[in-house]
C-alpha positions in Angstrom: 86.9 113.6 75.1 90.0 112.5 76.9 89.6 112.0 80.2 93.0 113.1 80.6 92.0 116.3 80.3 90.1 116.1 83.5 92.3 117.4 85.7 92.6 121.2 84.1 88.7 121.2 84.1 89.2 120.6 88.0 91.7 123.2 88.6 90.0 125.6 86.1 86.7 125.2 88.6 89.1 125.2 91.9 89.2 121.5 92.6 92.4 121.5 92.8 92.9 118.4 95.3 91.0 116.2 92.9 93.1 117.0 90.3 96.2 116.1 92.3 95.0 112.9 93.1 93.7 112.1 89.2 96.6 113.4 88.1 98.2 110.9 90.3 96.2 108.3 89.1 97.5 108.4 85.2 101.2 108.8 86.4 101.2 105.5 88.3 101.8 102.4 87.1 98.7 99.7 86.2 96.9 98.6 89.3 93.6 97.6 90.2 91.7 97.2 93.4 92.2 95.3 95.7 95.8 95.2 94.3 96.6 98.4 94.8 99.8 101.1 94.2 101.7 103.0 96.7 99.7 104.3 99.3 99.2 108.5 99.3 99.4 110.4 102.3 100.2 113.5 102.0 97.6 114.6 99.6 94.1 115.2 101.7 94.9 117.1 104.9 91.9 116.8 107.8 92.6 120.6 107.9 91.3 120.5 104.1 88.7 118.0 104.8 86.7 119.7 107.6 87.1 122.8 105.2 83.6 121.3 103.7 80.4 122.0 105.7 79.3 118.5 105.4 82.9 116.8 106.6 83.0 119.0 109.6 79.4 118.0 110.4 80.2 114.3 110.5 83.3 115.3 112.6 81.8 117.3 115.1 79.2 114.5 115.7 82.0 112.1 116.2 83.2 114.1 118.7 80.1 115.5 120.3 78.6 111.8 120.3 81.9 110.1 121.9 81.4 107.4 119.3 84.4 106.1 120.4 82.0 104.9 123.4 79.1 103.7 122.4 78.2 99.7 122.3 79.6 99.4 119.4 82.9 100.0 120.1 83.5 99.2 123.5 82.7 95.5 122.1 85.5 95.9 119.7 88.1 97.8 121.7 87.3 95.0 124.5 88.0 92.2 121.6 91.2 93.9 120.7 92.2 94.0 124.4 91.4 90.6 124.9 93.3 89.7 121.2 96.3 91.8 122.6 96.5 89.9 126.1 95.9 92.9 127.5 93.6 91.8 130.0 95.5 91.0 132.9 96.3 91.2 136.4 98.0 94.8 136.3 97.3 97.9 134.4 98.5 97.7 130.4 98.6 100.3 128.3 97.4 100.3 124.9 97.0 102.3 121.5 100.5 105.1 120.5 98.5 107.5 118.1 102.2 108.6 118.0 102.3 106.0 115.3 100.3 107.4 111.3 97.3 106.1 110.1 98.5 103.3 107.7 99.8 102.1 111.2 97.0 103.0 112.9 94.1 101.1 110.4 94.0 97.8 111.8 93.2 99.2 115.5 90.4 101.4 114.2 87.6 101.0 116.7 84.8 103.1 115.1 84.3 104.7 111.9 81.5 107.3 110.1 80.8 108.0 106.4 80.4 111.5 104.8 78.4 111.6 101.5 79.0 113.7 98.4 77.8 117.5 98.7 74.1 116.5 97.1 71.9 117.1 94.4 72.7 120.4 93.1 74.3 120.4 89.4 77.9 122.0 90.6 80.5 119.8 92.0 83.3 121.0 94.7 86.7 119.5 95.6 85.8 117.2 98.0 83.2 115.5 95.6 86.6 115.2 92.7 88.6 114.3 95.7 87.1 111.7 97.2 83.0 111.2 96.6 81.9 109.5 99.9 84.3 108.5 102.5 85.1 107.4 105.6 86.5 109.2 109.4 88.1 106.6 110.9 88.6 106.5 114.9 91.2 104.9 117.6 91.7 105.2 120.8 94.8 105.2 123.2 94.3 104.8 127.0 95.0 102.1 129.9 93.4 99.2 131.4 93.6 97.8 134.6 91.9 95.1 136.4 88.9 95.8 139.0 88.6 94.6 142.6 86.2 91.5 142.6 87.0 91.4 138.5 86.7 92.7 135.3 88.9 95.7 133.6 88.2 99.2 133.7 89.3 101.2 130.7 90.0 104.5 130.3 90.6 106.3 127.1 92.8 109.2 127.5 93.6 109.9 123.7 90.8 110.0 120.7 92.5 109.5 116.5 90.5 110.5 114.0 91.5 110.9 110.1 90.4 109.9 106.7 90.4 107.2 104.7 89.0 105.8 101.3 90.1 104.0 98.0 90.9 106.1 94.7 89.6 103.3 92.3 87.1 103.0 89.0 85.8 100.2 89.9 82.3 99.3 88.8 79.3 101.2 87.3 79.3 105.0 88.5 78.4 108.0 86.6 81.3 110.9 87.3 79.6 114.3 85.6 79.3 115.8 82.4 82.6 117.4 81.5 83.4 119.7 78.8 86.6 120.0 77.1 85.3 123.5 75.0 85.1 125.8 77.6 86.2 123.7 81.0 83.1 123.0 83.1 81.4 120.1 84.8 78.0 119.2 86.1 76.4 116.5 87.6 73.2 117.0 84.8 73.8 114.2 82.4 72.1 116.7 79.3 74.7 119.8 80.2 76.4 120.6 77.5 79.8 118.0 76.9 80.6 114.3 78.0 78.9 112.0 80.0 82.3 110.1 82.0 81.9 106.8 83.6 84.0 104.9 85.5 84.9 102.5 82.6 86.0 105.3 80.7 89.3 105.1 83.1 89.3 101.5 82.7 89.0 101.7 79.0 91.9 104.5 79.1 94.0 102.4 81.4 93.5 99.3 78.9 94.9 101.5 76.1 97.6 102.8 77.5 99.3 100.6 80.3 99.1 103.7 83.1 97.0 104.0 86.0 96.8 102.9 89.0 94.0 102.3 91.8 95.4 103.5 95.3 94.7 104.0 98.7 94.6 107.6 100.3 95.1 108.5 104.2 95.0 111.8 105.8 97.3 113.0 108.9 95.5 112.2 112.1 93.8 114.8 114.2 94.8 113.8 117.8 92.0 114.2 120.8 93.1 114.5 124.7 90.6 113.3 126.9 90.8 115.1 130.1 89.4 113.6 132.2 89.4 110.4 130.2 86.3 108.5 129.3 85.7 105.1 131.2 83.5 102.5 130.5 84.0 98.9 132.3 84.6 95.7 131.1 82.0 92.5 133.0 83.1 90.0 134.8 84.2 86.7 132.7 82.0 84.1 132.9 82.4 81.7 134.8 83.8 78.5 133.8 81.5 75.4 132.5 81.6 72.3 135.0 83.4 69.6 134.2 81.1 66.6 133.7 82.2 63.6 135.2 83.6 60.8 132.6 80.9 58.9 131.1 80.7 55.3 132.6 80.7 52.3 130.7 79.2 48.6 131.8 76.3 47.9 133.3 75.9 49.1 137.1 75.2 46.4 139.6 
């Protein structure tokens, strides 16, 4: 079949965000991952996303586990700090999740996966969307210096929103799709086509179109009242200087 046809079996079984985004795939000019096309995002909505059982379970752990604190991330956000010159002798602020997430992605400080919706033969739109994906978080707060040393930081302002890469790269196996009568399942020996990802490679090779691209949400924005806190130690202390090496015999 033509995987062209894709799309209308999506929208025909109410995916109809994964046939935007395919559809958006054979309009765009060649391009292949890591080279990618014109970044997309308007497309998936966290309002969508968290729409989906499993999203809004990965989401509400995020925010019920403070992720944005744990070990993890305080080591990173005190390295981006530190990378920023930040840590200084008065207060600084830092993060503007004022700014969208293609601005945002290099000050991501945390991040969780959501899978596909499991083993059961049906696929929904989140699985022809986006398969397994990523909740990115970052942070927006103030650090100021402690009496006797170190920083403490506060986080008034949590970012979270979605990314992941629309690609066919490598060896996945997409459903069985028929073109007869417009349904899909995830059983290879349903009734139609067995897709692959090299059947979009192949299709791209034949006709010159499609294009590999990158797709961000809008960012849900978290108020921290009070803030969250966590304190950065002390810098060690630095190594003595050793004394220049003598040369000569000693009398």
């Amino acid at each position: 079949m033509d995987v062209k046809n894709i799309p209308r079996i999506m929208r025909a079984n109410r995916m109809p965000v994964g046939a935007r985004l395919m559809d958006g795939w054979f309009l765009r000019t060649t391009a292949t991952a890591p080279k990618y096309g014109t970044v997309d995002t308007t497309t998936v909505t966290m309002n969508w996303a968290l729409g989906f059982l499993r999203a809004k379970a990965v989401f509400d752990g995020i925010v019920s586990g403070k992720v944005w604190m744990n070990d993890a991330a305080q080591r990173v956000i005190e390295k981006k700090l530190k990378d920023n010159g930040l840590l200084v002798a008065t207060p600084q602020n830092f993060g503007d999740l004022s700014k969208t997430p293609t601005m945002l992605d290099a000050e991501q400080i945390n991040q969780r996966a959501v899978g596909m919706s499991g083993m059961t033969e049906s696929l929904d739109d989140m699985d022809a969307a986006l398969g397994n994906f990523v909740f990115q978080i970052v942070v927006a707060g103030t650090v100021s210096p402690k009496a006797g040393g170190g920083h403490r930081v506060e986080i008034k302002e949590v970012g979270i929103y979605i990314r992941d890469s629309y690609d066919f790269n490598g060896y996945q196996y997409l459903g069985c799709w028929n073109d007869a009568n417009d349904t899909v399942s995830r059983n290879p020996l349903a009734f139609g086509d067995t897709v692959y990802n090299e059947d979009f490679r192949d299709w791209r090779a034949a006709n010159g179109m499609g294009g590999d691209y990158m797709i961000y949400s809008d960012l849900t924005r978290i108020a921290r009242t009070p803030p969250d806190t966590f304190s950065l130690p002390v810098p060690p202390p630095a190594p003595a200087v050793k004394p220049p090496r003598e040369f000569g015999p000693k009398w």
